[in-house]
C-alpha positions, 0 to 999 in steps of 0.5 A: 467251940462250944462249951459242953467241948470242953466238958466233954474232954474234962469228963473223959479225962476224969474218966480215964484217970479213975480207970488209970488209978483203979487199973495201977492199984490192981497191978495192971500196969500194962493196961493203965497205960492202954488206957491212957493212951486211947482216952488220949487218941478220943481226945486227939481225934475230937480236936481233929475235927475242931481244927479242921472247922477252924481252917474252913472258917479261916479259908472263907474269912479270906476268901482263900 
């Protein structure tokens, strides 16, 4: 895992909790929690694919 990993899900979050803010100010409540629920999937789906590196690494490491 690399570093700029990291900075990509931390911008996303930051992303997301600014639109969240800005949408709940507005009273768009329905649409904050959209919001937050696809910054949430993109993260869930970016570490989809770490974990799936992870146990390629893990099967070649023991030779399984």
């Amino acid at each position: 895992m690399d570093v700029d990993f990291i900075f990509k899900i931390a911008a996303i979050g930051i992303i997301v909790a600014v639109l969240n803010q800005l949408l709940i100010r507005t009273g768009r409540e329905e649409q904050a929690m959209m919001t937050t629920i696809a910054g949430l999937v993109v993260v869930l789906m970016m570490l989809v694919g770490e974990i799936s590196t992870l146990f390629d690494t893990i099967k070649e490491l023991f030779n399984l």
